[in-house]
N, C-alpha and C positions, 0 to 999 in steps of 0.2 A: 251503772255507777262506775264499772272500773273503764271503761270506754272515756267518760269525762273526766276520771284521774290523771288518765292515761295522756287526755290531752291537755288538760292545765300545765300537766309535770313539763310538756315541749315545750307549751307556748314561754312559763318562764324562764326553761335554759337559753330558749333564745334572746329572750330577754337581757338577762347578765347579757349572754355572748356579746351583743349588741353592745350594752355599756361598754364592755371591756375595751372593744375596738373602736367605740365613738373618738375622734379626736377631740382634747381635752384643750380649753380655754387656757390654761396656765403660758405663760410665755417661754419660748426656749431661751436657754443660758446663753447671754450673750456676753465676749470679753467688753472690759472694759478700758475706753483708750484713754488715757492721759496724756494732757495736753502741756508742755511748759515752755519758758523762754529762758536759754540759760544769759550767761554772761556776756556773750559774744552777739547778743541780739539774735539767736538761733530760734526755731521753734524745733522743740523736742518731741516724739512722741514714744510712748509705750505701753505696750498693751496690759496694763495691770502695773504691780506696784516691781521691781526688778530683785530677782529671787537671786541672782549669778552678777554681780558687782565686782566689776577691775577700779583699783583705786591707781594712781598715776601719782598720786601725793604725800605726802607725813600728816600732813595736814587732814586732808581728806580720808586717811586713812581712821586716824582717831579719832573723828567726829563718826566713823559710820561702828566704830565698836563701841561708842560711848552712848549711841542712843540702841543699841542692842542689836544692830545688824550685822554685828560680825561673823554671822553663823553667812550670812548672804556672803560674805566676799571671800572670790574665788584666786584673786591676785592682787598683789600692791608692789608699789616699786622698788627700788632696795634701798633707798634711806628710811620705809616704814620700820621702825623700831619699836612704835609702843602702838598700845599696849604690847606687854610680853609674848598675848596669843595671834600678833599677829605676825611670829616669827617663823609659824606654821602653815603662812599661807605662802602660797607659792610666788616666787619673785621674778617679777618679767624684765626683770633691769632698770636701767638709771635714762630717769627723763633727760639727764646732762649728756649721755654718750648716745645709743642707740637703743629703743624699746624691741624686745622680741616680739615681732610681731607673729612671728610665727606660733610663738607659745601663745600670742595674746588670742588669738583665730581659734587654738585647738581646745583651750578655755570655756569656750563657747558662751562668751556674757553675755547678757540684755542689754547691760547698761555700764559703759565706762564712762569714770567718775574724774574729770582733769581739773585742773587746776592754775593758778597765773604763773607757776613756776611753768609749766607748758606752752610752749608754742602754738599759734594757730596753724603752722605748717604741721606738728606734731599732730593734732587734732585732725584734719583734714586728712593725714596720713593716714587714720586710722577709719576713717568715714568711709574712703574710696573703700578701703576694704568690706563693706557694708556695714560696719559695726556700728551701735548708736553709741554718741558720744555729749556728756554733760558738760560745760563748761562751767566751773563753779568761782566767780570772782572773788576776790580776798576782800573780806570786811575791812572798814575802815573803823568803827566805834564798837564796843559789846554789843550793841545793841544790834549793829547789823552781823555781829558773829550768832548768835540768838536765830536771825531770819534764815541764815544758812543752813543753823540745824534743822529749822524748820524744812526749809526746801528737800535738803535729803532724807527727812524724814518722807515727807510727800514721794519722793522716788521710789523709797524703798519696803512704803508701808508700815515705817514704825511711829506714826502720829503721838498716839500716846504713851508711848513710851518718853518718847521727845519733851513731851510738853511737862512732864514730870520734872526731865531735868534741866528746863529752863526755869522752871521755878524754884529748884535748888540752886542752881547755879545765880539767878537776882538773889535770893536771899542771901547766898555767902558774901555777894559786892554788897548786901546792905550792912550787914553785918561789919565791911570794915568801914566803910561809909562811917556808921554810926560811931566807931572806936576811934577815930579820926578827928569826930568833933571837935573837940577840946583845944586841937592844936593852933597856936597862933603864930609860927613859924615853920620854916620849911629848909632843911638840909639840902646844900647841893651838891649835884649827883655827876659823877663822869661815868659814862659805863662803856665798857672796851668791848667791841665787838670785833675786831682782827687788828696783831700788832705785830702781821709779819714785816712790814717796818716799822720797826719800834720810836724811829724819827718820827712815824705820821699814823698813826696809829686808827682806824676805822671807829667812828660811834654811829649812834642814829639820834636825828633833829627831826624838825617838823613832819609831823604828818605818819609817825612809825606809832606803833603800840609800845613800842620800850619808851615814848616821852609821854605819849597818854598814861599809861602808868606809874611808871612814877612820879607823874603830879598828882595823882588818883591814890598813890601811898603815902602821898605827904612830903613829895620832895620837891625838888626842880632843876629838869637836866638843866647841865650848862650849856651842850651845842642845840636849846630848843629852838631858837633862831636860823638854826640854818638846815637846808632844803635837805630833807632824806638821807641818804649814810655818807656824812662827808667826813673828809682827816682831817685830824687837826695836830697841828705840830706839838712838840712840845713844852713852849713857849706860851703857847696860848691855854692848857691846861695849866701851868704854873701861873698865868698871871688868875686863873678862876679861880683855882685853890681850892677845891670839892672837898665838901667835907667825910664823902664816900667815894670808894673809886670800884667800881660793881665789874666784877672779869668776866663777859660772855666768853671770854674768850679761855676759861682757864682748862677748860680738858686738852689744849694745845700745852701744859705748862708754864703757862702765865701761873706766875703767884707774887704775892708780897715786896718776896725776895728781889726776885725779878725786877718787878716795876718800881723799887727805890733802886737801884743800878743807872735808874737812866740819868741824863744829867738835870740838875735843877729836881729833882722827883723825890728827894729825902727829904727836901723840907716843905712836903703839901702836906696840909690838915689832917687827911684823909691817911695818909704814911706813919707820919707821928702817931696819932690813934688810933692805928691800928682797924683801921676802917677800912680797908683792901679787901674783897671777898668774892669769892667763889659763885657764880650763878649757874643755872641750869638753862643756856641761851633757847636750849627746844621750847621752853615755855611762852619765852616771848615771838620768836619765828616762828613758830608754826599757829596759823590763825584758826585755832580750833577754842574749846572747851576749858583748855588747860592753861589759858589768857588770865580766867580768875585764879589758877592755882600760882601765875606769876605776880596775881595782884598781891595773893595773900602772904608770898615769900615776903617779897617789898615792903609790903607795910610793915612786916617783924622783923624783917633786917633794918629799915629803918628809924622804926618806934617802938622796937620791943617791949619799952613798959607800960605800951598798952594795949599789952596782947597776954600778958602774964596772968 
């Protein structure tokens, strides 16, 4: 009897033993490659969603904090100024003068995040260096600002997070959409975007976000006819007579004051009542999230009593 215990007891140790080391059906973990096309008709690839993120833009910078990736970015350029926390990330210079490539190397990112203020020589600069590079295009309507967040979402893993705040961010545009109804006229709009010559002064026309917006707040620029950021003299703002004159330009010191100085400009609409005001231009140039926080200034600078 203890002779057949004796042998039962091997045969199942061998047994286990056996399982333990059978190789097991389950698949090995394998990374997962991500495939995309950015702006420049590139295919992109990376192996998972990118943990170590250089942003190259303002732009770019606030769309990756805004859908909750800013713990990912490891660098941004130096006009990144908002949010606040990304005053903490480390600054690899100005896409206008020269990028530290050196600092951008020792960084060690997955995934640099460029943008149309960048060059494709800038880009390519940084490619030879082996580094992967996204070229991310500037929307033209919300709705393709919406796809973008989308995309860096895809980049960087934060899907749902993302899709959250596309759906607050439509609902704030419905919301003045809807407050908007009512109106059956429309104030017009001069808005100064650089007046280092105060003779010819910068706005934007066709085809910018500062004209889609303000038709979308209930206004109508006056240069919406002409191509992209052109001057326009003096002369030709006095003969439109805006009945708002909106300062991108005022953290230079444009005020009020200022702009009835010039000649002919004390007796515009917009002068007399006191309609000259101050805007926060980041909102409209930089093609991110903060589009609708420009829409919702606009529509209460210029409909405030229907926003009260």
């Amino acid at each position: 009897m203890l002779r057949k215990f004796l042998l039962l007891t091997l045969l199942l140790a061998l047994f286990i033993t056996g399982c333990a080391s059978a190789p097991t059906d389950a698949p090995a973990p394998v990374s997962q490659t991500l495939t995309f096309t950015d702006g420049l008709s590139r295919e992109i690839k990376l192996e998972g969603p990118a943990q170590r993120v250089i942003s190259l833009a303002p732009s770019n910078t606030e769309i990756l904090f805004a859908i909750s990736a800013g713990d990912q970015v490891v660098g941004r350029d130096q006009f990144s100024d908002y949010p606040a926390e990304a005053a903490s990330v480390t600054d690899i210079g100005s896409t206008f003068d020269a990028l530290n490539t050196e600092l951008i190397v020792s960084l060690k990112p997955d995934l640099i995040l460029a943008a149309e203020i960048n060059t494709p020589e800038q880009v390519k600069q940084l490619e030879d260096l082996g580094l992967t590079v996204y070229y991310l295009k500037n929307p033209l309507t919300l709705e393709e600002m919406y796809d973008n967040l989308k995309i860096v979402a895809q980049l960087t893993g934060r899907e749902s997070e993302t899709a959250a705040l596309i759906e607050s961010l439509k609902a704030r545009v419905a919301t003045v959409d809807e407050k908007l109804l009512p109106i059956s006229s429309r104030f017009s709009v001069f808005y100064e975007l650089d007046a280092t010559d105060p003779a010819k002064p910068y706005t934007a026309g066709k085809g910018t976000f500062i004209t889609q917006l303000i038709q979308r707040a209930g206004g109508y620029n006056i240069a919406a006819d002409l191509d992209g950021y052109p001057q326009l003299s003096l002369e030709q703002v006095v003969a439109a007579d805006p009945a708002f004159i909106i300062l991108g330009d005022a953290r230079y010191g444009v005020t009020l004051e200022s702009i009835a100085q010039r000649p002919g400009w004390e007796n515009l609409s917009a002068v007399k009542n006191g309609n000259v005001v101050p805007f926060n231009d980041d909102l409209v140039s930089r093609p991110g999230p903060r589009l609708v926080d420009a829409l919702e200034e606009l529509a209460k600078l210029l409909r405030p009593e229907l926003f009260e």
